[in-house]
Residue frames relative to the residue before (quaternion, step in Angstrom):
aa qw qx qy qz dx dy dz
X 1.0000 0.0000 0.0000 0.0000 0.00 0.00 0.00
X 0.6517 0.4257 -0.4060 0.4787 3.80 0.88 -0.75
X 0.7113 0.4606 -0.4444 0.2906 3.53 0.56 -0.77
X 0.5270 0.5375 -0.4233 0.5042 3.73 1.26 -0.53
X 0.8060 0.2640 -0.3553 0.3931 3.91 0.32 -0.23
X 0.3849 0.5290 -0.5392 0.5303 3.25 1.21 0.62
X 0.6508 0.4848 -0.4326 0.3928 3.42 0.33 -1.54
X 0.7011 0.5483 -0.1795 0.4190 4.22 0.37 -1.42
X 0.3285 0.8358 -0.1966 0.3937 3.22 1.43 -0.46
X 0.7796 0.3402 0.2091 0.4824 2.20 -0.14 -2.78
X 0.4758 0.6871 -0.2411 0.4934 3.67 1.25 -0.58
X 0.7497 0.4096 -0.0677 0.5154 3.30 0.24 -1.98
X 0.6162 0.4805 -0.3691 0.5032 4.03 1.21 -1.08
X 0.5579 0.6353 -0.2452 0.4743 3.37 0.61 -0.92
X 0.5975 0.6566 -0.2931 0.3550 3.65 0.33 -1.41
X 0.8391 0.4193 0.0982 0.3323 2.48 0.51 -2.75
X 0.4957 0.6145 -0.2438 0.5632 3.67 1.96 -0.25
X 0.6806 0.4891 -0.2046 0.5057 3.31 1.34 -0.70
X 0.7119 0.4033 -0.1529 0.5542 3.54 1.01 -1.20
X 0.4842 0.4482 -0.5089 0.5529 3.66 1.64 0.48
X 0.6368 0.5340 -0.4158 0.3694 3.64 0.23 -1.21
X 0.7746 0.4447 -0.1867 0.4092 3.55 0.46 -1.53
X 0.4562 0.4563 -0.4442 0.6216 3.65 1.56 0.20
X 0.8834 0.0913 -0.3227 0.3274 3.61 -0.30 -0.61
X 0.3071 0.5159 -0.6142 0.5122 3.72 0.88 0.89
X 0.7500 0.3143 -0.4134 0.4096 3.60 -0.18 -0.90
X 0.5321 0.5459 -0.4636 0.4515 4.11 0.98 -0.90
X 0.6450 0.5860 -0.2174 0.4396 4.20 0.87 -0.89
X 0.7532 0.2897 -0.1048 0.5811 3.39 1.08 -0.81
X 0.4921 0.3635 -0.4673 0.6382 3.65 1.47 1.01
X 0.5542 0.6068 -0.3886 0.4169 3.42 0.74 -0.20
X 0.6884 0.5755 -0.1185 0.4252 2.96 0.71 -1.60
X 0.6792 0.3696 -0.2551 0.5805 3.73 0.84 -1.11
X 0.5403 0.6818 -0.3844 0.3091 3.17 0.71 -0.71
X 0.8091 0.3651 -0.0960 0.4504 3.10 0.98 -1.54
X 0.5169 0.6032 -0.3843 0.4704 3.51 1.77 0.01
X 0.5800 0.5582 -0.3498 0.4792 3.15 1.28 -0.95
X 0.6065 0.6228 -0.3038 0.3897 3.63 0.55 -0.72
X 0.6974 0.4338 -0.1550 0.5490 3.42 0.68 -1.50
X 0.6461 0.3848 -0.4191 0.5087 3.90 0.60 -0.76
X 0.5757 0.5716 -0.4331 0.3927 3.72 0.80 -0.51
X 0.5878 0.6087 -0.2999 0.4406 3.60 0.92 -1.24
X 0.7628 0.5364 -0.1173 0.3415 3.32 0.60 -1.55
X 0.5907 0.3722 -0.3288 0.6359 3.38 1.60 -0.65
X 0.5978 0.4627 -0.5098 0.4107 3.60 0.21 -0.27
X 0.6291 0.4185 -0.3535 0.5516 3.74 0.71 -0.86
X 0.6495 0.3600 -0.4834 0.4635 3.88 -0.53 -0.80
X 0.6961 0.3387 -0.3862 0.5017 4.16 0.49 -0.56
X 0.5184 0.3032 -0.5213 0.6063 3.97 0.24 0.41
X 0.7372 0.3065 -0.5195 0.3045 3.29 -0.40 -0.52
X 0.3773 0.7972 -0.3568 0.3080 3.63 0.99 -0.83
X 0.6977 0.5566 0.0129 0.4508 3.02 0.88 -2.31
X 0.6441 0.3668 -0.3788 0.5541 3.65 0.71 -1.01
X 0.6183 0.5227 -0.4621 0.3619 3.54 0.31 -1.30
X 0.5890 0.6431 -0.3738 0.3159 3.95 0.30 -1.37
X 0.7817 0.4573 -0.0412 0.4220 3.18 0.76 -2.11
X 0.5284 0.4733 -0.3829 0.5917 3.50 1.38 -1.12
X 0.7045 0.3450 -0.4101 0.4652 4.37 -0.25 -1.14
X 0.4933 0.5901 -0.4499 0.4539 4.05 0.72 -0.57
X 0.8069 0.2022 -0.1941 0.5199 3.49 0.29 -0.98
X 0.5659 0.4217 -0.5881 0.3951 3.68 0.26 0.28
X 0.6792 0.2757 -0.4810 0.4810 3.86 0.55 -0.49
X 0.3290 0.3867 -0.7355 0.4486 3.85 0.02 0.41
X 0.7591 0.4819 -0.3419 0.2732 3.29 -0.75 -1.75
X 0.7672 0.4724 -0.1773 0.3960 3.54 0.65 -1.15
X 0.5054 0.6268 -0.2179 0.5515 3.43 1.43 -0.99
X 0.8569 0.3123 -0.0952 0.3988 3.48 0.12 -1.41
């Protein structure tokens, strides 16, 4: 009987080493998106400025062209 609750034990220790790792992989891979999510945020803000320059830059070539 002791060696079977050693054996379960050693099981359950095991178990619980796993279901840490696979918490902080999954805590790592919220990080991660996290920080993708960030950067795609960045990037739409930029691609819309650039947008803007383009508008203002073709705005002033037909002035330029016009006049």
């Amino acid at each position: 009987m002791e060696a079977k609750n050693v054996e379960l034990e050693g099981s359950l220790e095991r178990a619980l080493q796993s279901l840490k790792a696979a918490d902080v992989q999954a805590q790592n891979q919220q990080e991660k998106i996290a920080e993708l999510e960030k950067a795609k945020h960045d990037i739409n803000l930029e691609k819309q400025q650039f947008k803007a320059k383009v508008r203002i830059l073709a705005s002033l070539l037909r002035y330029v062209v016009v006049t």
